[in-house]
C-alpha positions in Angstrom: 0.0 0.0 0.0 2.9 2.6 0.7 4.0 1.9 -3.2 0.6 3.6 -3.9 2.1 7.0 -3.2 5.1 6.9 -4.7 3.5 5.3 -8.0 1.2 8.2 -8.1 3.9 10.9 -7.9 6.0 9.6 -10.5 2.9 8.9 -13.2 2.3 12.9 -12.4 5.6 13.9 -12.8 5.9 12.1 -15.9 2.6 13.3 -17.3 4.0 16.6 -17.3 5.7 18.5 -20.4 8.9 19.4 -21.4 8.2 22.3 -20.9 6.6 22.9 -17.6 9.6 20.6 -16.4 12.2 22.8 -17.7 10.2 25.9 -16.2 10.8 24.1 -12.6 14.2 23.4 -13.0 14.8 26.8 -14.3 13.2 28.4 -11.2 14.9 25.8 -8.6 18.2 27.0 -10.3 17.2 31.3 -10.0 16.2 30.2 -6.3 19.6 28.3 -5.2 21.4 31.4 -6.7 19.9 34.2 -5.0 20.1 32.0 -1.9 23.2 30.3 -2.2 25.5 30.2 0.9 27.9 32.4 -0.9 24.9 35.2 -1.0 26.7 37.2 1.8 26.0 40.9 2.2 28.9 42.9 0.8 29.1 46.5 1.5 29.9 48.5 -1.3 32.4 50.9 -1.0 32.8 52.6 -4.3 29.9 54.9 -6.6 31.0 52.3 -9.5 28.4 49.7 -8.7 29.0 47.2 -12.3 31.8 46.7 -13.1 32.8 45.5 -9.7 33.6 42.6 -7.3 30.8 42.9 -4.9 28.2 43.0 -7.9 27.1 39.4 -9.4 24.0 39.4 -11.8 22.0 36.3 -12.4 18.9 35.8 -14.3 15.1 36.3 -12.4 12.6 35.4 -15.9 9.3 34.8 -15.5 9.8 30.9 -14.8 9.2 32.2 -11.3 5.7 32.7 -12.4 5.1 29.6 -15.2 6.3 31.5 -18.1 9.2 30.0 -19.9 11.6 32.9 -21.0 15.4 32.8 -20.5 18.1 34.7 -20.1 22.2 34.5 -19.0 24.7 37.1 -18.2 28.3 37.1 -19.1 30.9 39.6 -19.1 28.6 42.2 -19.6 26.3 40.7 -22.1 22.6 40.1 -21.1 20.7 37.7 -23.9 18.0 35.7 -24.4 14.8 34.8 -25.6 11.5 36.1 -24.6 8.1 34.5 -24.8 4.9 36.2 -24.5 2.6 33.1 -23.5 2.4 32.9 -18.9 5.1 35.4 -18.8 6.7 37.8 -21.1 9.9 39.3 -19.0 13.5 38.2 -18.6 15.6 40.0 -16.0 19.2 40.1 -14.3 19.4 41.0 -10.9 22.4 41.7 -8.5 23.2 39.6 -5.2 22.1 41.8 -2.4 25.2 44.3 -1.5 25.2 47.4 1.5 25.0 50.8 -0.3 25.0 54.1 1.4 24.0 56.7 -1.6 23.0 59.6 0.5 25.7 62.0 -1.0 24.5 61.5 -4.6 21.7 62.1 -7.0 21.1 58.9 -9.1 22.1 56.4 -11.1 24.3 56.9 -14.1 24.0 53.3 -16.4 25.8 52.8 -20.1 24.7 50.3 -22.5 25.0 48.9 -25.7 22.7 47.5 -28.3 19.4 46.7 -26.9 17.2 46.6 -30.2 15.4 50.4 -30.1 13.5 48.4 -27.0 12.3 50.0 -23.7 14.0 48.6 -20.8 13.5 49.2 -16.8 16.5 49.5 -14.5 15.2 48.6 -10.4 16.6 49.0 -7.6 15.4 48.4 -3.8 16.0 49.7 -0.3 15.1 46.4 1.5 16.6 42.9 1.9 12.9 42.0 1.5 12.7 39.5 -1.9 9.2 41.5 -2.9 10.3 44.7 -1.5 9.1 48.0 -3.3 11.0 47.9 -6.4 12.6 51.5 -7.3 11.9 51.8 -10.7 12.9 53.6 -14.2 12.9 53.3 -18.1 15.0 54.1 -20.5 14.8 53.4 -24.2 17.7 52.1 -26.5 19.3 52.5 -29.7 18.5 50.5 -33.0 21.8 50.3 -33.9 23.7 47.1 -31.9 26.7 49.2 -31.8 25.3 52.5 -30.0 26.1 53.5 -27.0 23.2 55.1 -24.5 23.9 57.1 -21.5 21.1 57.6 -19.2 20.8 59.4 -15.8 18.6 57.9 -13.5 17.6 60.8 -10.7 16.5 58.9 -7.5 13.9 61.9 -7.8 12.0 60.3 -10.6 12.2 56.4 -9.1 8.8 54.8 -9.3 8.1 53.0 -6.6 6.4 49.4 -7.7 5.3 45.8 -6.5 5.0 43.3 -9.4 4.8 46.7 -11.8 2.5 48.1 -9.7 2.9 51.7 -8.0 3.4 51.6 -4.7 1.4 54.8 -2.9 2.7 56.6 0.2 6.5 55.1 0.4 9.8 56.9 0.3 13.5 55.8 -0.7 15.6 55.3 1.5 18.7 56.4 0.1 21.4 54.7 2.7 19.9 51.2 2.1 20.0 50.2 -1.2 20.5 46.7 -1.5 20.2 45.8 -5.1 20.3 46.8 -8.6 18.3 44.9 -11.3 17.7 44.8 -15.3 14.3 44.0 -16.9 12.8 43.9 -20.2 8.9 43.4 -20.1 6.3 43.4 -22.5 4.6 45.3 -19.7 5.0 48.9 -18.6 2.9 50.1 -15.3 -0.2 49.6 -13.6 -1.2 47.0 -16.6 -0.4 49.1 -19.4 2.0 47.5 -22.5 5.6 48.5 -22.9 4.8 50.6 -26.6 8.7 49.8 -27.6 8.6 45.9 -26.4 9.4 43.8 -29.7 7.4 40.5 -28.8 8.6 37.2 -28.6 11.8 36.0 -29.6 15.6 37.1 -28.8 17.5 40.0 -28.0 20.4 41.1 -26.2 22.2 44.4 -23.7 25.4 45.0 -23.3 25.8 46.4 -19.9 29.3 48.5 -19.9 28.8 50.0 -16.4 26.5 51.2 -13.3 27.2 54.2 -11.1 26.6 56.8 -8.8 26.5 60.5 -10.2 
């Protein structure tokens, strides 16, 4: 009778798809990233936040929500493939650091490429995994070998939950705790991303992340 269990569990898991598997296993493998023993607070000592020691990225996708987009990071190239379908987002997002930015006025990021595609750059003032999520856009070049420069004013961060804005909250300047690249087919409060071109690949170089 105890077989009954077990023989149940492995006909389910074998009635699933490809698919759907891959989606778990691509979540389990975000999850034991984030939370790896390694994942030890660093403070950050320097207004260069990427490139820099303390700052890892690894891929956050919508597998955590069923959808089956990808992404990977590597020296400073962000690529991969999005699908529309229980999803539509890939993102990269930075080990949690200790950041005091109290003595400046934003972010300053440089990229390349990007595919004339809106993108958001996040960042958060709380260890909490959900935490308000500090949020801007900034729109790329068409050309793969552009360069765009774009100043981020911690004046004009939205604060958001799951794209949603967040009423009533402030930034707290000398806790920041992450930084975070996303490309959605979504914008804010429900609204579309107007320069999100659909399913399929595309790719950011990421040159650097500061203070200014």
């Amino acid at each position: 009778m105890r077989l009954v269990p077990l023989v149940l569990a492995l006909s389910l898991i074998l009635s699933l798809s490809n698919a759907y598997l891959v989606s778990i296993l691509s979540g389990l493998k975000q999850a034991l990233w984030f939370n790896s023993p390694f994942n030890r607070v660093k403070k950050m000592s320097s207004s260069n936040l990427y490139p820099n020691a303390v700052t890892e990225f690894g891929p956050l996708d919508d597998v955590v929500m069923g959808g089956s987009s990808s992404s990977s990071f590597s020296s400073g190239k962000w690529s991969g493939t999005i699908v529309t379908n229980s999803g539509g987002f890939c993102g990269i997002r930075s080990k949690n650091f200790s950041l005091d930015a109290s003595a400046f006025k934003g972010f300053e990021v440089v990229v390349r490429g990007g595919q004339n595609q809106r993108f958001k750059f996040i960042t958060r003032d709380s260890s909490d995994w959900n935490g308000v999520a500090w949020t801007w856009e900034f729109d790329t070049s068409p050309s793969a070998s552009a360069t765009t420069k774009v100043k981020l004013p911690f004046s004009s961060a939205r604060p958001t939950k799951f794209a949603r804005t967040v009423p009533n909250v402030e930034l707290d300047l000398s806790k920041l705790s992450t930084v975070q690249f996303t490309l959605s087919k979504f914008a804010f409060d429900g609204k579309l991303n107007p320069k999100f071109n659909g399913d399929g690949p595309f790719e950011l170089y990421i040159d650097s992340v500061s203070l200014y």
